[in-house]
DRENLUM-489874 format. One line per 5 residues: number of its first residue (from 1); their letters; for each residue x, y, z of C-alpha. Coordinates in steps of 0.02 Angstrom, whole numbers, plus 50000, padded with zeros to 5 digits. Layout:
<gumars>
NUM = A = X/Y/Z  ...
</gumars>
This chain:
<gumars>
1 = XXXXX = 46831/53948/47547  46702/54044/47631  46525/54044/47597  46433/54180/47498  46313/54258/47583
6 = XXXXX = 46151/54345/47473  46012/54454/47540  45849/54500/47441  45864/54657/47385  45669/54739/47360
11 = XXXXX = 45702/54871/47272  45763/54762/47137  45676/54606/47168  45816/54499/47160  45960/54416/47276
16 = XXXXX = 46137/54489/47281  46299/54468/47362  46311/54535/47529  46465/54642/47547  46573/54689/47707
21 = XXXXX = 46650/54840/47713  46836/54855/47769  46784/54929/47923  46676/54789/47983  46781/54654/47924
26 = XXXXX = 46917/54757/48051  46804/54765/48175  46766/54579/48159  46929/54534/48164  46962/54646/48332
31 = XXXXX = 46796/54551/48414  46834/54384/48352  47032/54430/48426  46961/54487/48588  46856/54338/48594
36 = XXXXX = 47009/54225/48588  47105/54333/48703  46963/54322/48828  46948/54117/48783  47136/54100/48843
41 = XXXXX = 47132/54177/48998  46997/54091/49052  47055/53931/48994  47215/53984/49073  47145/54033/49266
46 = XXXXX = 47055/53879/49260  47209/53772/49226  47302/53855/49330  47177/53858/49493  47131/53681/49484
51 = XXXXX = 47256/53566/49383  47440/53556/49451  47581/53575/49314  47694/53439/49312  47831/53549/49386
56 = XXXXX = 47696/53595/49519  47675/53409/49547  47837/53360/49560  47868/53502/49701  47693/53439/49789
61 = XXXXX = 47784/53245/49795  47953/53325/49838  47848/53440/49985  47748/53267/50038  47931/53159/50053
66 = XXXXX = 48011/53291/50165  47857/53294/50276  47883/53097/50283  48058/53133/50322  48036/53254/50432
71 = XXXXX = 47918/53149/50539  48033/52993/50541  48167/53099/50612  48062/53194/50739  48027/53004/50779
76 = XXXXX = 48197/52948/50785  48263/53119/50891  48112/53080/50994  48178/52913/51020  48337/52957/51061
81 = XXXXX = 48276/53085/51201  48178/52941/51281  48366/52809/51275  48451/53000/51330  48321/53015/51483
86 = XXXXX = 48336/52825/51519  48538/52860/51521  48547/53013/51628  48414/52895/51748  48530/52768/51755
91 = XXXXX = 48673/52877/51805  48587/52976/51931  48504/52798/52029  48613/52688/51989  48813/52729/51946
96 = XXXXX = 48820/52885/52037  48755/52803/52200  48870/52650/52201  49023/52763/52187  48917/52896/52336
101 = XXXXX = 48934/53032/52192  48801/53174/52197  48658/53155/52049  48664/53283/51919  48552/53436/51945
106 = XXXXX = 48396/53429/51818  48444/53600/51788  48620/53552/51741  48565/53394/51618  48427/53496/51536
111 = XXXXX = 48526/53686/51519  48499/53756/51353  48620/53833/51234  48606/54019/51221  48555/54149/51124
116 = XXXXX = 48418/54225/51076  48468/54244/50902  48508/54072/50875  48384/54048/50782  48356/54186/50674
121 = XXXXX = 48396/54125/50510  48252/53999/50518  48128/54106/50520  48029/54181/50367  48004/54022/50282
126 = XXXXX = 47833/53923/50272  47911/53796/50355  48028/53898/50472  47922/53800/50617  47981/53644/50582
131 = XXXXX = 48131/53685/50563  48154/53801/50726  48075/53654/50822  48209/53514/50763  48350/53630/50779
136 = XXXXX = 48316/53652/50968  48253/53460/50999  48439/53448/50914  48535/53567/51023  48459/53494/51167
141 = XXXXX = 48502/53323/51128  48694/53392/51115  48690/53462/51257  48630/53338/51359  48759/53214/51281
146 = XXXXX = 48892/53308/51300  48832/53312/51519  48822/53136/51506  48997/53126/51426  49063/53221/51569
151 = XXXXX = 48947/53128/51683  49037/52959/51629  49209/53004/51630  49194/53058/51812  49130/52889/51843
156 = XXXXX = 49271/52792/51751  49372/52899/51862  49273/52860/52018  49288/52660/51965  49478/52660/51937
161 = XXXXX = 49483/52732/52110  49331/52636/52189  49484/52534/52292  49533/52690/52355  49363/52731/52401
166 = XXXXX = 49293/52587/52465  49440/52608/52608  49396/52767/52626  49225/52733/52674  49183/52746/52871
171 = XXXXX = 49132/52545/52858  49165/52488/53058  49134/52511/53225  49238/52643/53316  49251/52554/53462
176 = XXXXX = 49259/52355/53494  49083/52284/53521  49058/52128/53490  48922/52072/53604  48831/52235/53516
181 = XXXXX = 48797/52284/53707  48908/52457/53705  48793/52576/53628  48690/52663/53736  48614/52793/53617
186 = XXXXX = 48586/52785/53459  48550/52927/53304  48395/53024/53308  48294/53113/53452  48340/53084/53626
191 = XXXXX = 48325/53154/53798  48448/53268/53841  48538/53205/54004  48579/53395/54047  48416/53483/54012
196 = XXXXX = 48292/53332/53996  48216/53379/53846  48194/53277/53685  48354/53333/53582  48413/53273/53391
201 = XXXXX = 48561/53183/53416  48680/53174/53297  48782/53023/53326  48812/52862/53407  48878/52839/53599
206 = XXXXX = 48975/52688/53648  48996/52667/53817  49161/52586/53866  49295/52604/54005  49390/52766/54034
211 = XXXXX = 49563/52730/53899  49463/52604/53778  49572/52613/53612  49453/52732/53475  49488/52667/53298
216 = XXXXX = 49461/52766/53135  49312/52687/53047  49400/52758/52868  49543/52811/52775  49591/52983/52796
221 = XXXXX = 49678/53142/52840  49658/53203/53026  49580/53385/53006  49543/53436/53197  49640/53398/53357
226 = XXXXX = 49552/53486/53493  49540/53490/53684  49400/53546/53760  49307/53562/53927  49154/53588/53860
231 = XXXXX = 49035/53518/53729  49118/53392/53637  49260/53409/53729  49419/53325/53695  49374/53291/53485
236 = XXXXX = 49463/53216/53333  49381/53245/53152  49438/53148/53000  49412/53185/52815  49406/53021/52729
241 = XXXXX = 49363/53094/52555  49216/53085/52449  49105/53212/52553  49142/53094/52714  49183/53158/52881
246 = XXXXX = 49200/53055/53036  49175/53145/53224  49256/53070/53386  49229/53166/53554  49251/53176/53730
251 = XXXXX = 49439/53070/53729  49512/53054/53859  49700/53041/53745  49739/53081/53581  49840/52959/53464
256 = XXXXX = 49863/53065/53311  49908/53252/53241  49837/53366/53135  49893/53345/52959  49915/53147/52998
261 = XXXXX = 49855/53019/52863  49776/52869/52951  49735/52683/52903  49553/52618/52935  49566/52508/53104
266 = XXXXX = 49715/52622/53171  49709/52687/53328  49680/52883/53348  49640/52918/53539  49557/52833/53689
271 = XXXXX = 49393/52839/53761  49344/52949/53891  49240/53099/53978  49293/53266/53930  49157/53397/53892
276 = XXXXX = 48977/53363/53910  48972/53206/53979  48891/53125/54093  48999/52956/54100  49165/52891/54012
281 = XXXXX = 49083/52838/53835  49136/52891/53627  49020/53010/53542  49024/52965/53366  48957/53033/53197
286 = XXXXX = 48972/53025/53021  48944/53174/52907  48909/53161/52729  48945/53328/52626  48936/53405/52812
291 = XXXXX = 48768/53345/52853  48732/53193/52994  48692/53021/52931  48655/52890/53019  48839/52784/53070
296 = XXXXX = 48734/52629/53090  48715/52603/52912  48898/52610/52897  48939/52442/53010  48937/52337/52874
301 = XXXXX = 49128/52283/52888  49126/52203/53038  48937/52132/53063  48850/51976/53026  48672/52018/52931
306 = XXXXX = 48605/51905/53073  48715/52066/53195  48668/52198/53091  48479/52174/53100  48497/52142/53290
311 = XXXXX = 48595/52314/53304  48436/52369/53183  48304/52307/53311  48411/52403/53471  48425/52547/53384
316 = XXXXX = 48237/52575/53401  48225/52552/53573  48203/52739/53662  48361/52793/53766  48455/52914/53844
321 = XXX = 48607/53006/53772  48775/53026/53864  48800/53200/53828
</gumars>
């Protein structure tokens, strides 16, 4: 019960009750409601600003283990690029070179998948980031596996056929020289003998008798049967395969036909002086995807390493070319 309240009254000199009219106890009851109302929200705003709810908290714990998540898997895709990069390395140096296959272009391994849309329906979100950066460290993992898939199967193929290959390979000496004496210019710049100026050459000359048997270094298919009086002049050109083409010139005879598959060590034509020439010797070169190589790293069938790195050490002494 509440307490009475009195006031001295001085016109009577004595205490009375103190009485509220109904419009003040209204009115009190409006402040005292206003008061609470007040009370609440501000109890409210400052729950709300700086205590979580425990829904709030559960989302903050559920928002904190995807951002662990996230990051483990950015680590593991990361990973994966670096065992991806260390694959397509591998292929390039190692397995496409024994098999004398071309390295994949950068541009090839490392094409994206189009559209610029693609990613459209990641964005808008607070963490559309994120997500728009794993989706295309994703797609560009695919993409480069699926290359390297590719990549691999034409190497299987390439290995079921390296037989095939290997005896397809220009791997011996056009010409019989076993005292290593018969070549008399070797591949690079040389004197012209015509117009006695330093000229790239592009071959090998052996210089042997007029009619010295000319052997195909490789496995093949004849491509060219021509006679000439001029430049090369009388010339045979194989296509072994694989990018390889071997060059004989100035014959004297020819020993095959166009069209004619021939056996590494068969004879194809005779040596001799046809063309631009300045004495009966074999002009010989070996193209690889139609550009000169050098046919002394190609001896390695019929030389010793003790004749090899003597041919080496002559091929570095300056000389003349025969045509």
């Amino acid at each position: 019960m509440g307490k009475t309240k009195y006031y001295f009254n001085e016109k009577t000199l004595s205490y009375e009750k103190h009485k509220i009219s109904p419009a003040q106890k209204i009115f009190r009851f409006f402040m005292l409601l206003i008061s609470a109302l007040a009370l609440t929200v501000v109890f409210v705003f400052v729950i709300f600003t700086f205590f979580d709810s425990p829904k709030e908290m559960m989302l903050k714990r559920e928002i904190s283990e995807y951002k662990l998540q996230y990051k483990v898997m950015n680590d593991r895709l990361d990973k994966m690029q670096r065992l991806m990069d260390e694959l397509a390395n591998r292929d390039d140096n190692i397995y496409r070179v024994i098999f004398e296959a071309e390295p994949i272009p950068k541009s090839v391994r490392e094409a994206g998948i189009g559209g610029v849309d693609r990613y459209a329906d990641l964005e808008g979100y607070d963490g559309s980031k994120l997500l728009v950066e794993t989706a295309k460290k994703l797609d560009k993992l695919t993409s480069e596996i699926y290359v390297q898939s590719k990549s691999y199967d034409q190497v299987f193929k390439m290995a079921r056929n390296k037989e095939k290959m290997l005896a397809s390979l220009p791997a011996i000496q056009p010409v019989r020289n076993i005292l290593l004496k018969r070549i008399s210019s070797y591949f690079g710049y040389r004197v012209d003998p015509f117009y006695k100026v330093k000229k790239f050459h592009e071959g090998i000359d052996f210089s042997a008798p007029r009619g010295t048997p000319v052997y195909v270094t490789g496995d093949g298919r004849v491509i060219k049967v021509k006679r000439s009086k001029r430049g090369y002049g009388n010339e045979i050109v194989i296509d072994h395969g694989y990018g390889y083409k071997t060059l004989y010139a100035h014959l004297s005879a020819f020993k095959v036909k166009k069209g004619q598959w021939v056996k590494r060590g068969q004879i194809i034509g005779l040596v001799g002086n046809t063309g631009k020439s300045t004495a009966p010797h074999l002009h010989y070169e070996v193209r690889k995807n139609n550009r000169p190589i050098n046919p002394i790293y190609y001896f390695y069938n019929d030389l010793t390493p003790q004749e090899y790195s003597k041919m080496l050490e002559l091929s570095k002494i300056p000389t003349q070319s025969m045509d």
